[in-house]
N, C-alpha and C positions, 0 to 999 in steps of 0.2 A: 719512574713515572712522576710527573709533576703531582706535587699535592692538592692542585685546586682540581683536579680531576677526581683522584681519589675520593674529597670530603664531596664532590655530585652525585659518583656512584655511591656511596656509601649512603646519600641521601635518600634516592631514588628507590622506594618501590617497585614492584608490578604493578602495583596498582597506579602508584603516582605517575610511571611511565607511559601507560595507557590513555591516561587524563591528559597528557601532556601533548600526547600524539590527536588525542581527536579533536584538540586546536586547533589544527589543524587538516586534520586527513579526516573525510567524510565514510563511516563505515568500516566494514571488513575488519569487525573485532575481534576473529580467532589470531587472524599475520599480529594485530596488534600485539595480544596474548605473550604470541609464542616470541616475538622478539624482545621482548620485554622481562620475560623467566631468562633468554640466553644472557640477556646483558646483567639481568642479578644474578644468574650463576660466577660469573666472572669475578664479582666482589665475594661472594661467597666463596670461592677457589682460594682466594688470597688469605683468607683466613685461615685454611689447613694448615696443616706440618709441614715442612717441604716437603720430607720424605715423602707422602702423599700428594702435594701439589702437583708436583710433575706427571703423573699419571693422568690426571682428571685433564680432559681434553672439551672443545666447546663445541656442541650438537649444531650441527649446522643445517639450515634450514635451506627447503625448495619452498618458493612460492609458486604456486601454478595459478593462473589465468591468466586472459586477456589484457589487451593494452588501454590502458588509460586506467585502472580500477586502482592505481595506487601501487603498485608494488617499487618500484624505484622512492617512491616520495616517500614511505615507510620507511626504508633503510636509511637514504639520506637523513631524513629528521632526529632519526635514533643517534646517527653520528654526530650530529649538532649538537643533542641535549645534551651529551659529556665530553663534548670538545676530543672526539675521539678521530684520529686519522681513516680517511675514509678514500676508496678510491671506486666507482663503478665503471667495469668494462662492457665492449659487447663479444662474447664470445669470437664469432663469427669474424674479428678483426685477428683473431690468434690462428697458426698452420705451428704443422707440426715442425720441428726442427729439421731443416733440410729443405723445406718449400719455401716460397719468397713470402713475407710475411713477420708479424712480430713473435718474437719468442713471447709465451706463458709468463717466462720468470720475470718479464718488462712487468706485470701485473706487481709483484713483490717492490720491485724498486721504485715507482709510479706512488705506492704505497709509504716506504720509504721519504719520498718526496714530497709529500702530504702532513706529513708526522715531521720532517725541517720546518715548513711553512708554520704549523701548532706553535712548535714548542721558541723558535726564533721570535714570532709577537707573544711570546708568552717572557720571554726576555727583554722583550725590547720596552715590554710596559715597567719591568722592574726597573730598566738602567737609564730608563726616558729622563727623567728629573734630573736626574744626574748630567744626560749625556745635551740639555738644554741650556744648563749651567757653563759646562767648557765650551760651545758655541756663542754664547755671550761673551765668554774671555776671546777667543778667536775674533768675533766682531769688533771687541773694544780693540783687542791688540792691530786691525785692518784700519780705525779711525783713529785711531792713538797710537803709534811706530810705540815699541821701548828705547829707553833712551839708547842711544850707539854708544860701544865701546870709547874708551878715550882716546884720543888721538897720540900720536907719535909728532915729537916736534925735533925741528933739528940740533945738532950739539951744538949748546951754546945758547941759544934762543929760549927764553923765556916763556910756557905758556901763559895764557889769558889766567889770572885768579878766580877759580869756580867759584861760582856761588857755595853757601853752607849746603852739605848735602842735607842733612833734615829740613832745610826749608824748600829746597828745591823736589824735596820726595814728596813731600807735606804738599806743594803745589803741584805736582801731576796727581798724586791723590786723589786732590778737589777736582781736576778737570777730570777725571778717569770718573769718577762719582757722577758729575752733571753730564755727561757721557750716556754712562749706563741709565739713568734716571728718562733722559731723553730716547732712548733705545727702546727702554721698554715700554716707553710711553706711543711708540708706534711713527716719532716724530722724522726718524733719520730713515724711517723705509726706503724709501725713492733718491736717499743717496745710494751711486755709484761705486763696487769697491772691483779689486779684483782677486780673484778666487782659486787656488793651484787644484785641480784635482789629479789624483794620483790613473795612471793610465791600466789600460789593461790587454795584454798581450792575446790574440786568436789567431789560431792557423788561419792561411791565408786562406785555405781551399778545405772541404769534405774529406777528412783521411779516407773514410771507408765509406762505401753505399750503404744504402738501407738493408733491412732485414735485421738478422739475427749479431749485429755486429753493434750495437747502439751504445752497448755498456765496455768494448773495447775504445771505441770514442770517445766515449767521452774522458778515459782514464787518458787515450793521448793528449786529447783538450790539457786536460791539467796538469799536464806534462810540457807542454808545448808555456803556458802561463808559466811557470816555475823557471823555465829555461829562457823564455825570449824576455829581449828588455821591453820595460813596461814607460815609456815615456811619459812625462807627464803631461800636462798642458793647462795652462791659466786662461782664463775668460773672466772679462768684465760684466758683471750683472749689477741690479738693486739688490739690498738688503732685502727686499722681502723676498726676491727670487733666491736669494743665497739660502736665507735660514733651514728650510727644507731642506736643501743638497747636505749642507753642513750639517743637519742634526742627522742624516743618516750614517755619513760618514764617521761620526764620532758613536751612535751607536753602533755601528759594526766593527768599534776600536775596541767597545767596551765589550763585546761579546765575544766568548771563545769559541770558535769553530768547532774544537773536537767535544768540550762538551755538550755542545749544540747536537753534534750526530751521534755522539754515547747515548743523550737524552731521548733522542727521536727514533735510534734501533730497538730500546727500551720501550718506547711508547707505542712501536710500531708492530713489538712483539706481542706485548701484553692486551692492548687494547684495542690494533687495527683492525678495520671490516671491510674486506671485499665485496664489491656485488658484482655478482655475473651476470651479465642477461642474456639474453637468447638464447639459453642452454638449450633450448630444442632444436635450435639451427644446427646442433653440432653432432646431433643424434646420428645422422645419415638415413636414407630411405631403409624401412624396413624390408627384409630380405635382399638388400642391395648386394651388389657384385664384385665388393672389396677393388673394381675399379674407380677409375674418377674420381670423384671430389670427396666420395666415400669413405678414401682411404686417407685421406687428411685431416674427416672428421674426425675418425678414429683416432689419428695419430694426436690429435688436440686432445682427446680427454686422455689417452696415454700420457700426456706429458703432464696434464692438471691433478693428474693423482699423485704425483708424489709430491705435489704444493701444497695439496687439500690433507693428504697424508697427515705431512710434516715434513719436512728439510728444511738446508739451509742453503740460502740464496746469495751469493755476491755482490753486494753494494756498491758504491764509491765511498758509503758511509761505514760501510764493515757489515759483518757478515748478518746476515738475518734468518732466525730459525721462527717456520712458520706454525710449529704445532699450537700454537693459543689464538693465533688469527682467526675470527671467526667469519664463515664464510657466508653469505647470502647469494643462492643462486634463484633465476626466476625464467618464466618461462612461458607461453602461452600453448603448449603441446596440442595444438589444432591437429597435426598431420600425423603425431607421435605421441608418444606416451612415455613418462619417468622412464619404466622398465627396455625403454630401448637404450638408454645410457649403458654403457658398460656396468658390469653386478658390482664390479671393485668401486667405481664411482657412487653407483647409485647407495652403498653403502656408509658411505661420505656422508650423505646429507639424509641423516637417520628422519629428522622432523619436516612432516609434508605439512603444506598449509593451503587449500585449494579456496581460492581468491571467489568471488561472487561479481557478477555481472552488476552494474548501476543497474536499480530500477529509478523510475521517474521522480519518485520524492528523493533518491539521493541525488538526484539532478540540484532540484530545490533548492537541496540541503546545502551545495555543495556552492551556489551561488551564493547564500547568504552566510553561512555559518561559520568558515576559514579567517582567521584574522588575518589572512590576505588574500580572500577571496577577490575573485576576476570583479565583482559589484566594485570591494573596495579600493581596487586597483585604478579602473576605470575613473571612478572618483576621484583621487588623485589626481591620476594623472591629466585630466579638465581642470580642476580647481588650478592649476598651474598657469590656464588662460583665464580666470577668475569666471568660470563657468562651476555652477551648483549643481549637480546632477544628482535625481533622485527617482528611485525606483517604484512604480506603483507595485506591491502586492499581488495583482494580477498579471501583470507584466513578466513577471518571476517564474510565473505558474507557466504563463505558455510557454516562455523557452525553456522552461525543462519538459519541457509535453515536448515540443519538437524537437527538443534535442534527444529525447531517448526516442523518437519513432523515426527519425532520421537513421539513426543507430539499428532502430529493427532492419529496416525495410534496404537499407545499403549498407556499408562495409561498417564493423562496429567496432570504432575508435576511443570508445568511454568516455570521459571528461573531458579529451582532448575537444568533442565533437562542441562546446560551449564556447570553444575563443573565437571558431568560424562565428557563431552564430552571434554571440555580442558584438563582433568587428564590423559584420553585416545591419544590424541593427544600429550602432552608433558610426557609419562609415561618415552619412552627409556631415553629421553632428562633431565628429573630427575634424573634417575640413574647413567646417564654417567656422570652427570658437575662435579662433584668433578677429574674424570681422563681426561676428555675433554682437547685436543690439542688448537681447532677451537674453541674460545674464543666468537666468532659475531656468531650467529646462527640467522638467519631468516623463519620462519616460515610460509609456502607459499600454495597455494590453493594445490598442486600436494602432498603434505607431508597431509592433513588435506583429500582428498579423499583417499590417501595407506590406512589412519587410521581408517580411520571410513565409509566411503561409502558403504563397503560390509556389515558393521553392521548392518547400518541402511538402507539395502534393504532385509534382510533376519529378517523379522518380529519377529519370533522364538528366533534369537539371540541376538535382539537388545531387547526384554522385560528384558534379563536377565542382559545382558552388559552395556546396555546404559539406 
């Protein structure tokens, strides 16, 4: 595992983890809590004996509630704060092995693929200076040939008398120098060079259809690259189009492949986190008829127990044992309840965390309080047409009044129900900033009742608008 993760969790409290999330995430202090103890358990694991290590496994959490209260944005942020590989599925896209559909273990390698992306810019920032330095020699060596071998003359014939070599070294030096100096100074951008890149070899056609066959593919894929020739091909660009291409190229010289995926099995063992969502879509109706679509529910949490279990899974990056992965599953169980998971599942995810509905001041809250809250967003993204957008205090007050009675009264969407209703409120105001006079626009409780109050008193129109 890389050490700059290490010295985060090591940093990181419960408590300091909590403080970090509500920077974010408005409310629901228990999910915060309990995600927050599993990710100190994990540094705390590391410190055992091994002989002990190995046993100690990480308590995986249900989230139960509704949509919009946070429960995705929780888990994402956790994985943020320690650069830990993160994947969220939706159940409900997983069938059992045998039905058309993605296999389970796609969730493991997906994972996997998450934990390359990490630990690759976690490389590329170390060997960047470096790999910036040999693209300057490449640029100079594109503006300045090396001298050519010497020539072959006929027998008998006399060549030309060279110059001294030290003096003639001595003056490509100096131009190689005023070169470089002009280079970095931004001056030869907009000259012309031309550029070989190396090719890359892809079947022509789909070996195999979809479903449960994604990770036989892709191993022909790279099969197919190994075997077919890789032609190259040269293009004339500027310098300033080159640099980019070339600093990739030459970082991906400098990085090894297989320690990249040793790294990334390792990080993906120790620190990845799953989210499942809609684990109640996968329940089946209760007292159902083990026909239809029933039986595929089943057949999905049959196949997710022995991931949640522990096994190991087959990569392209090598093998990957899931017993330390920790799991976040979530759920809104309106139709069903935990206890209709299968007993061996529901055992899985020993820590239950049942979510709480927004009420009106976490509407409020939720506008102003996030340092990327939807206010500050909005702002932005006007201040970009040099429009000042500012919120009056009461302004605030009624779209979180209508957005949680919109929420009572028709389907209840949680936070989401706020991007309706700011988009609705600032629509004309989008449109017009680019020809807008009136540069300072304030947005005030009397502008936010013209816009929306008739909406959300006519029930009818507000299912469909708001």
């Amino acid at each position: 595992m890389p050490d700059h993760q290490l010295e985060q969790e090591r940093e990181l409290t419960p408590r300091q983890i909590v403080a970090e999330l509500d920077r974010d995430i408005v409310g629901q202090a228990e999910a915060k809590r309990a995600v927050a103890i599993a990710l100190r358990n994990r540094w705390r694991r590391r410190q055992l004996p091994e002989d002990l290590r190995q046993h100690v496994t990480p308590k995986n959490i249900m989230l139960i509630g509704p949509t919009g209260v946070g429960k995705t944005e929780i888990a994402r942020r956790l994985a943020m704060l320690v650069g830990a590989p993160f994947v969220k599925a939706e159940a409900t896209k997983y069938t059992e092995v045998g039905y058309v559909g993605r296999d389970v273990e796609g969730l493991v390698r997906d994972l996997v693929e998450a934990a390359i992306i990490l630990v690759r810019n976690s490389e590329r920032t170390r060997v960047e200076e470096q790999a910036r330095a040999r693209v300057e020699q490449r640029l100079l060596d594109l503006l300045l040939p090396p001298v050519a071998p010497a020539q072959s003359w006929p027998e008998g014939e006399a060549p030309p008398a060279p110059a001294p070599a030290g003096e003639a070294s001595e003056r490509r030096q100096r131009s190689r120098d005023k070169m470089r100096a002009r280079l970095a100074a931004g001056e030869l951008d907009d000259r012309e060079v031309d550029i070989t890149f190396p090719g890359r070899s892809v079947a022509p056609v789909s070996i195999l259809g979809a479903g449960n066959f994604e990770q036989m593919e892709m191993d022909l894929q790279n099969m197919f690259e190994k075997i077919l020739p890789k032609p190259s091909q040269t293009r004339r660009m500027t310098i300033r189009q080159a640099r980019p291409l070339l600093l990739q190229q030459e970082v991906d010289n400098l990085i090894d492949p297989e320690k990249i995926s040793q790294a990334a099995v390792s990080l993906t063992e120790e620190s990845g986190i799953i989210f499942l969502d809609e684990i109640d879509k996968i329940t089946g109706d209760e007292g159902g008829s083990g026909r239809g679509p029933d039986v595929s529910r089943q057949g999905v949490q049959r196949d997710l127990l022995p991931i949640v279990e522990g096994t190991t899974v087959n990569t392209k990056h090598g093998p990957v044992k899931t017993d330390h992965i920790l799991f976040i599953a979530a759920g809104a169980f309106h139709r069903s309840k935990p206890s209709d998971l299968m007993p061996e599942l529901q055992g899985r995810f020993p820590i239950r965390v049942e979510m709480h509905d927004l009420t009106r001041d976490d509407f409020a809250r939720i506008l102003r309080e996030p340092r990327a809250s939807l206010i500050r967003q909005y702002q932005a993204l006007l201040s970009t047409e040099g429009i000042t957008l500012e919120f009056a205090e009461p302004a605030i007050e009624v779209m979180a009044d209508l957005a949680f009675q919109v929420n009572q009264t028709t389907q209840n969407i949680g936070a989401r129900r706020l991007h309706t209703i700011l988009e609705r409120v600032l629509e004309d105001l989008s449109f017009d900033a680019p020809d807008r006079a009136d540069k300072h626009v304030v947005i005030d409780e009397a502008l936010v009742r013209q816009r929306l109050e008739a909406l959300s008193q006519d029930e009818d129109l507000s299912r469909f608008i708001l």
